[in-house]
DRENPA-3360 file (N, C-alpha, C; in nm, 2 decimals, always signed):
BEGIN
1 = XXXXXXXX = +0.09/-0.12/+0.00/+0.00/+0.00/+0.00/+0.09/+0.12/+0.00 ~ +0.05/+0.23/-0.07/+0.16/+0.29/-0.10/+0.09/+0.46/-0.05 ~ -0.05/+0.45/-0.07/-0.09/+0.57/+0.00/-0.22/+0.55/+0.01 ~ -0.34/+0.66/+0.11/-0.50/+0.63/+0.11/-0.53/+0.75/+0.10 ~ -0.63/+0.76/-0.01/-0.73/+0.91/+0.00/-0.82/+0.85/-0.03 ~ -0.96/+0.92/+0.04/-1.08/+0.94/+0.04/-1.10/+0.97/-0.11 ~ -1.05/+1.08/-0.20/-1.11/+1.14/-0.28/-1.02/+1.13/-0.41 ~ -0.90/+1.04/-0.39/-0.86/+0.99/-0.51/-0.78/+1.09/-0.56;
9 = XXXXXXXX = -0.69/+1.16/-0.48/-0.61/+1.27/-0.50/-0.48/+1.17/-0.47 ~ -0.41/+1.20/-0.63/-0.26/+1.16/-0.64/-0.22/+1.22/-0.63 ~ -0.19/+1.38/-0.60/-0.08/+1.47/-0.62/+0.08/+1.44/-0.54 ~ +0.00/+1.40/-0.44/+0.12/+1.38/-0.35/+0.20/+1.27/-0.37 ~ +0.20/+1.18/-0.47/+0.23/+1.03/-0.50/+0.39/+1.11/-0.58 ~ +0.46/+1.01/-0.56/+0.59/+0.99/-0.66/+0.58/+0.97/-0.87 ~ +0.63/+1.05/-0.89/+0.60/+1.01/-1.06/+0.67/+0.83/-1.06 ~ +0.54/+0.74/-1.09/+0.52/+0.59/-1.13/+0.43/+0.56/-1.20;
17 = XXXXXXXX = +0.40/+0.42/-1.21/+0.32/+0.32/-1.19/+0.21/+0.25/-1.07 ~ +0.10/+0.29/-1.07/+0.04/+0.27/-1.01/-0.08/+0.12/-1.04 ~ -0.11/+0.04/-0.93/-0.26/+0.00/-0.96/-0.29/+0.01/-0.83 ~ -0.42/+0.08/-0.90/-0.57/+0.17/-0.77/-0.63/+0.03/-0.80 ~ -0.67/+0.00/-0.66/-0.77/-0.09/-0.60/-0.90/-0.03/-0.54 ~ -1.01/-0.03/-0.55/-1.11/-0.01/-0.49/-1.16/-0.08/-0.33 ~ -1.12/-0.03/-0.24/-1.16/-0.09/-0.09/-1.24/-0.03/+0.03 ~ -1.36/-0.11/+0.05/-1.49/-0.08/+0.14/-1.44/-0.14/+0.27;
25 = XXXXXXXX = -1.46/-0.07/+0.39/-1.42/-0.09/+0.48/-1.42/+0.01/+0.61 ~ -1.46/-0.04/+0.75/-1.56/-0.02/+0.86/-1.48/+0.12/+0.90 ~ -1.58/+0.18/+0.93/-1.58/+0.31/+0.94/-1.48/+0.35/+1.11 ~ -1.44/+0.21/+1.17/-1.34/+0.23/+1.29/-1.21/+0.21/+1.29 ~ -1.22/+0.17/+1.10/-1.04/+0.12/+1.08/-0.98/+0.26/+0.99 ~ -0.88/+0.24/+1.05/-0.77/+0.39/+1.03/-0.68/+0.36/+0.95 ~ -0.73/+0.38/+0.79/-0.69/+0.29/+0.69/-0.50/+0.38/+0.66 ~ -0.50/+0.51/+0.75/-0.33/+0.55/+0.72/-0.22/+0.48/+0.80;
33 = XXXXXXXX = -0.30/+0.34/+0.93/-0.20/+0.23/+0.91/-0.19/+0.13/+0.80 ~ -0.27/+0.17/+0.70/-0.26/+0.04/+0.59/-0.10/+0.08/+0.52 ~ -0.05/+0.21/+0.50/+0.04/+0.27/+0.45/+0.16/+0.20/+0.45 ~ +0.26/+0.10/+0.33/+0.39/+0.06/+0.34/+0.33/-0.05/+0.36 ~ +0.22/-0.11/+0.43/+0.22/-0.27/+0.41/+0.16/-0.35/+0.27 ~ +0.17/-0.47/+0.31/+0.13/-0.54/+0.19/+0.00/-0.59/+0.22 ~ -0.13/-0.61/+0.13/-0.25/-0.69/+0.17/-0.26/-0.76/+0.28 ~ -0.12/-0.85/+0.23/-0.14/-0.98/+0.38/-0.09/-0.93/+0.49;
41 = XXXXXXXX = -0.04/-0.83/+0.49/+0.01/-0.73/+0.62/-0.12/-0.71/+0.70 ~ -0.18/-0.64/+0.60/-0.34/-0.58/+0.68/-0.43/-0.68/+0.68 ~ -0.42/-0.81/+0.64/-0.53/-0.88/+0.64/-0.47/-0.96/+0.83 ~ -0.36/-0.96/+0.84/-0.30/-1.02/+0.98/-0.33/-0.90/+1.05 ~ -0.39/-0.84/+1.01/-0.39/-0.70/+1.15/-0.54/-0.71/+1.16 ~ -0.58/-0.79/+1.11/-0.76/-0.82/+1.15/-0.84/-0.71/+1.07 ~ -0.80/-0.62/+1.00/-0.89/-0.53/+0.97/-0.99/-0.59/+0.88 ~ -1.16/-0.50/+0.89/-1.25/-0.55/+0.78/-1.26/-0.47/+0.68;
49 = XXXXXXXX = -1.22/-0.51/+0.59/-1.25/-0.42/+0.46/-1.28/-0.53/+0.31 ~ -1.27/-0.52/+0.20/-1.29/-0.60/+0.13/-1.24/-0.52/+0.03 ~ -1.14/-0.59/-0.10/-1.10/-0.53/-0.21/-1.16/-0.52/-0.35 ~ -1.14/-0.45/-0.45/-1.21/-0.50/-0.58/-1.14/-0.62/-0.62 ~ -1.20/-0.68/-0.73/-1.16/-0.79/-0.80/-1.02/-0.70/-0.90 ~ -1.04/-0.60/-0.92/-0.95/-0.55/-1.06/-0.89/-0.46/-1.03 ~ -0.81/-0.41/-1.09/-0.75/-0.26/-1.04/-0.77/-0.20/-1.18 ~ -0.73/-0.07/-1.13/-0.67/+0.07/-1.24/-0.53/+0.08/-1.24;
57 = XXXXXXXX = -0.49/+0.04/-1.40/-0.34/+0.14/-1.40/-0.35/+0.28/-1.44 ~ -0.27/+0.33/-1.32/-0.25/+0.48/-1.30/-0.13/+0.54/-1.31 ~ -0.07/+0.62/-1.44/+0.06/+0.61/-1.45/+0.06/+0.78/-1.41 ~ +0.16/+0.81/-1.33/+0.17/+0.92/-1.27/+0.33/+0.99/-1.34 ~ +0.27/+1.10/-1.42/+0.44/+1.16/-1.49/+0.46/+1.28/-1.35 ~ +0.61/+1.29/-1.34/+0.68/+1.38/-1.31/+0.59/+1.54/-1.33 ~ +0.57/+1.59/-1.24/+0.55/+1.77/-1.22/+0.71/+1.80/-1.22 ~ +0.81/+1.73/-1.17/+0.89/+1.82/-1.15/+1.00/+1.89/-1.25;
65 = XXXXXXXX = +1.05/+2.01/-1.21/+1.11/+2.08/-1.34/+1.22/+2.18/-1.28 ~ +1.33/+2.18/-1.36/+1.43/+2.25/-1.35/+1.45/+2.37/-1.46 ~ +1.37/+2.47/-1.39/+1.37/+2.60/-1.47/+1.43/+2.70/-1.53 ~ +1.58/+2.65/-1.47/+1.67/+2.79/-1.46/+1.80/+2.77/-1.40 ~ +1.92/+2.75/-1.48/+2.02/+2.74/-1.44/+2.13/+2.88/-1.49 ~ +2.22/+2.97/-1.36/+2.28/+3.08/-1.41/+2.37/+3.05/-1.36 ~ +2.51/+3.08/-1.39/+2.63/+3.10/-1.37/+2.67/+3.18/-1.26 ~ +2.70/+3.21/-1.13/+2.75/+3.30/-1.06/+2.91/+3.35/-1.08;
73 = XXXXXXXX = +2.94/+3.34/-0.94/+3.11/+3.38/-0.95/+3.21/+3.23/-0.99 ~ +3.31/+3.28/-1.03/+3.43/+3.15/-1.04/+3.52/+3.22/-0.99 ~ +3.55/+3.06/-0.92/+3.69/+3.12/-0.85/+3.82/+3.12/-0.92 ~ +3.92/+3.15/-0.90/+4.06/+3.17/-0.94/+4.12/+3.02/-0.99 ~ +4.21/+2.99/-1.08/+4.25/+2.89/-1.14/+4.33/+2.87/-1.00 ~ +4.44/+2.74/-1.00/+4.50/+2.71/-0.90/+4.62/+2.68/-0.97 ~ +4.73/+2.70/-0.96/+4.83/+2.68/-1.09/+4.90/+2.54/-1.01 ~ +4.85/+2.53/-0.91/+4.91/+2.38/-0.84/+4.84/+2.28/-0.89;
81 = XXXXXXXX = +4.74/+2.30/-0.96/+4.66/+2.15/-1.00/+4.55/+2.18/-1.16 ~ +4.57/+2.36/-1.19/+4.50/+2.36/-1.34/+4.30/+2.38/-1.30 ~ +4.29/+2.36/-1.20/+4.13/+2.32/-1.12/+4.11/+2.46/-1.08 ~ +3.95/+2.47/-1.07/+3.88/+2.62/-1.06/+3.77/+2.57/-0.98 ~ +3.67/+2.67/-0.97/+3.55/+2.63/-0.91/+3.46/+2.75/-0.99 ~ +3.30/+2.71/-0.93/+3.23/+2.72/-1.01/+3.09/+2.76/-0.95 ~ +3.03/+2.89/-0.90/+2.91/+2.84/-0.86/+2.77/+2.88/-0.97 ~ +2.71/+2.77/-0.92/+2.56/+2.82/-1.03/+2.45/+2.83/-0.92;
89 = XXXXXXXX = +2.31/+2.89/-1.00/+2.17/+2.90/-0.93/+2.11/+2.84/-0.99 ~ +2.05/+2.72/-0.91/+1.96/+2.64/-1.01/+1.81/+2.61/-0.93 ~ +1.71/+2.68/-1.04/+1.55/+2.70/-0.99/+1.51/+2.58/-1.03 ~ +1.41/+2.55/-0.93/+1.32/+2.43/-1.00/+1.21/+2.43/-0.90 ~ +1.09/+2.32/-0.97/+1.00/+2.33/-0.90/+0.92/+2.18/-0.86 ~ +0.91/+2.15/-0.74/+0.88/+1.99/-0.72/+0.97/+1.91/-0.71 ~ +1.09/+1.94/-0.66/+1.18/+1.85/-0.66/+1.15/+1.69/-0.59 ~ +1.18/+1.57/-0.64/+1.18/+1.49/-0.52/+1.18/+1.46/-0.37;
97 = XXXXXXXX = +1.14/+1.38/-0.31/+1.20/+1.38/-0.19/+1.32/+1.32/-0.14 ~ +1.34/+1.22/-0.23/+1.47/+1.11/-0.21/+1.55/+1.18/-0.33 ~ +1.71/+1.13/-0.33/+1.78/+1.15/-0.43/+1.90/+1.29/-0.39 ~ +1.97/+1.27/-0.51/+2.08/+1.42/-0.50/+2.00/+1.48/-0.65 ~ +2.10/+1.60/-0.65/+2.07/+1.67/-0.75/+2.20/+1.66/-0.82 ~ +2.20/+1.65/-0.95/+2.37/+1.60/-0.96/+2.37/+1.68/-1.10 ~ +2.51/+1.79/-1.09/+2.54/+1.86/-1.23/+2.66/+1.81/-1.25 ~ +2.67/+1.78/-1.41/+2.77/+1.79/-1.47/+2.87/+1.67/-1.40;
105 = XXXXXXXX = +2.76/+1.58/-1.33/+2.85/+1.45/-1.26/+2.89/+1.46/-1.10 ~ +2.87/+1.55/-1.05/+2.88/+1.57/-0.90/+2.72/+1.63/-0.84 ~ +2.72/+1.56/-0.74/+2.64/+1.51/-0.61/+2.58/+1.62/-0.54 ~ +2.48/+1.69/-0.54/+2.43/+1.79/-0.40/+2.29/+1.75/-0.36 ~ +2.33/+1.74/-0.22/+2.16/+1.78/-0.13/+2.06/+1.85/-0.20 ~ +1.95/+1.79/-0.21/+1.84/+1.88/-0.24/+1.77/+1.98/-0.12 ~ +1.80/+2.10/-0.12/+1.75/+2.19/-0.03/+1.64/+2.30/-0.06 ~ +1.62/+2.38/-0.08/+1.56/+2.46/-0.11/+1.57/+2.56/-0.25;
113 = XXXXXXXX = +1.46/+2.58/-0.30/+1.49/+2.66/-0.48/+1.46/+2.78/-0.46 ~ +1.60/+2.86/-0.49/+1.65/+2.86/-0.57/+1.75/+2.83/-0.52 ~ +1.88/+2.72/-0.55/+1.98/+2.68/-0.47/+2.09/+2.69/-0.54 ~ +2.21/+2.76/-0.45/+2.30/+2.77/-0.54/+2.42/+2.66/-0.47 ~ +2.49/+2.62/-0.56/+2.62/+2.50/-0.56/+2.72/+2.60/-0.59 ~ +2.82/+2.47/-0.60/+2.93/+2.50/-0.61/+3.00/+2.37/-0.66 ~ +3.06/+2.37/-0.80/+3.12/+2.27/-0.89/+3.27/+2.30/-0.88 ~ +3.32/+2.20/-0.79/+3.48/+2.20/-0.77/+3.54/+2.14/-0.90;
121 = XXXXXXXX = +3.67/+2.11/-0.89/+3.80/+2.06/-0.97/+3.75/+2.05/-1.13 ~ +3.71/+2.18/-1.13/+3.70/+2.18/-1.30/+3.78/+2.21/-1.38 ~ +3.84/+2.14/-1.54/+3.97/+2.19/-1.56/+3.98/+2.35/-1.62 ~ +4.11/+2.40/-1.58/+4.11/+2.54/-1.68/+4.16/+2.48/-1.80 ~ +4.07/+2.52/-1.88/+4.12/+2.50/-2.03/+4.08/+2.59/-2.12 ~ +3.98/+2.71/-2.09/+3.95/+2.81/-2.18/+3.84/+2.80/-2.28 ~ +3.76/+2.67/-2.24/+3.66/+2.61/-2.30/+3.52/+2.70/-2.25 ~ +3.40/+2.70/-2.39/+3.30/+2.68/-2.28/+3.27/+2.60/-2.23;
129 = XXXXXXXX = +3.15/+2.58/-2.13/+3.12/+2.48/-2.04/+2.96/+2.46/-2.03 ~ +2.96/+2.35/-2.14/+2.79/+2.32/-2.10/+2.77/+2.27/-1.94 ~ +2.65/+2.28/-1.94/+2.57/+2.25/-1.76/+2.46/+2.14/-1.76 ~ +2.47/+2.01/-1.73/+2.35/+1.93/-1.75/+2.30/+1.87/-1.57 ~ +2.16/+1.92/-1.60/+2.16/+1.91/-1.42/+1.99/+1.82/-1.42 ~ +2.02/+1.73/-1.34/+1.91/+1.65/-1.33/+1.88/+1.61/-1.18 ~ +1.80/+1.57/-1.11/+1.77/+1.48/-0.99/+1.79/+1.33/-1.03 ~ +1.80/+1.27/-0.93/+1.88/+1.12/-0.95/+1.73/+1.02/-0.93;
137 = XXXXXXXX = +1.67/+1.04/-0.83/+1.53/+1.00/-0.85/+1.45/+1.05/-0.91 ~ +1.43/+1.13/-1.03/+1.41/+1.17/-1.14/+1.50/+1.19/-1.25 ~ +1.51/+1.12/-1.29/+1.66/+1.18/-1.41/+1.55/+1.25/-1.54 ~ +1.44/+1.21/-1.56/+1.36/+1.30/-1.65/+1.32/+1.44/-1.60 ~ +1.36/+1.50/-1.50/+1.36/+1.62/-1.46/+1.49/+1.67/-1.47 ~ +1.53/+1.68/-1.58/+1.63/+1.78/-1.65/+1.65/+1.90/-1.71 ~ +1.73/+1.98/-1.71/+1.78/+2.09/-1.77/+1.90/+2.08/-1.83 ~ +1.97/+2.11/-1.98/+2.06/+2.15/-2.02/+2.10/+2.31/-2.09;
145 = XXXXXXXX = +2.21/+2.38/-2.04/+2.24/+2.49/-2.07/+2.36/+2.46/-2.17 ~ +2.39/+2.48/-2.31/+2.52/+2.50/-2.36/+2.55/+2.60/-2.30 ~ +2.73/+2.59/-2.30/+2.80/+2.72/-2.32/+2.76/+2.81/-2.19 ~ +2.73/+2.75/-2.06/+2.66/+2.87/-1.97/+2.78/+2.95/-1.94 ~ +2.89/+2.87/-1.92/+2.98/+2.99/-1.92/+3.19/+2.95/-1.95 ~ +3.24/+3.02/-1.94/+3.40/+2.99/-2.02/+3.50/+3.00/-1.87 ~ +3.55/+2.82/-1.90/+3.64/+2.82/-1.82/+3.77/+2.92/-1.83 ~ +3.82/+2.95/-1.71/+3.95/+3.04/-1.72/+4.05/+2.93/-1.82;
153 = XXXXXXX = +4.11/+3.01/-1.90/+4.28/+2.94/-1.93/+4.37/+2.89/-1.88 ~ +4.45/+2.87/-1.98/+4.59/+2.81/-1.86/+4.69/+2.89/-1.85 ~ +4.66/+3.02/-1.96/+4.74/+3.10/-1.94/+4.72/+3.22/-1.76 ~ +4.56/+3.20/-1.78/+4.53/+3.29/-1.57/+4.61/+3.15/-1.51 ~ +4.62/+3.05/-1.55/+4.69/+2.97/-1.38/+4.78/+3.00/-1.38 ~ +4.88/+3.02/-1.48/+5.00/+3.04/-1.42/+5.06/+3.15/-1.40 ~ +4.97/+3.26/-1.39/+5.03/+3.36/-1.34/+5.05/+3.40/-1.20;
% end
């Protein structure tokens, strides 16, 4: 069992696969301990209810969306290792509740939008720098930015 409403409100559900069952049942059972068990979970817990014969598949897409990715400050090349840093602001809306948020292959907490990071040991090479930023428990809640912005050279590290 994965959630119970009265009124058949998914919003709060995870983007899946669902099958809705239809279940009648006594007006003294507090069907939000049904939550995380399995049928035979609740049928050992004595409750009276009865299920449909069939279900509904209910396929639930992603609300969530990554709206806006900008470039902040960079920091200074390091002439000891060629590596810079990098911070961005990245909006979104609906994020998951499990998972990181991962740009360009490195790992962050999902905290609050608009959230800004910070992309360590990137090389200086004078390149631009595309930005691909996704959630890990959604990887279809993506953004890609070409070119958001130009690594330092190798000529700033070694100065």
């Amino acid at each position: 069992m994965t959630g119970v409403n009265a009124t058949s409100d998914f919003t709060t559900l995870d983007a899946g696969k669902y099958c809705v069952y239809g279940v009648g049942y006594s007006m003294s059972v507090n069907i939000n301990t049904w939550i995380s068990k399995t049928l035979s979970q609740i049928l050992i817990d004595g409750d009276c209810f009865f299920v449909s014969d069939n279900c509904k598949m209910v396929e639930i897409k992603s609300s969530c969306t990554i709206s806006g990715l900008v470039a902040g400050s960079q920091g200074p090349c390091q002439a000891s290792s060629n590596y810079y840093t990098q911070n961005l602001t990245v909006t979104y809306d609906k994020a998951p509740s499990t998972g990181k948020l991962q740009i360009n292959g490195q790992d962050f907490d999902i905290l609050t939008s608009p959230q800004t990071i910070t992309l360590v040991n990137l090389n200086s090479d004078g390149l631009p720098v595309d930005i691909n930023a996704f959630f890990t428990a959604s990887p279809n809640c993506k953004l890609t930015k070409l070119s958001l912005f130009t690594a330092p050279g190798l000529l700033s590290c070694n100065c």
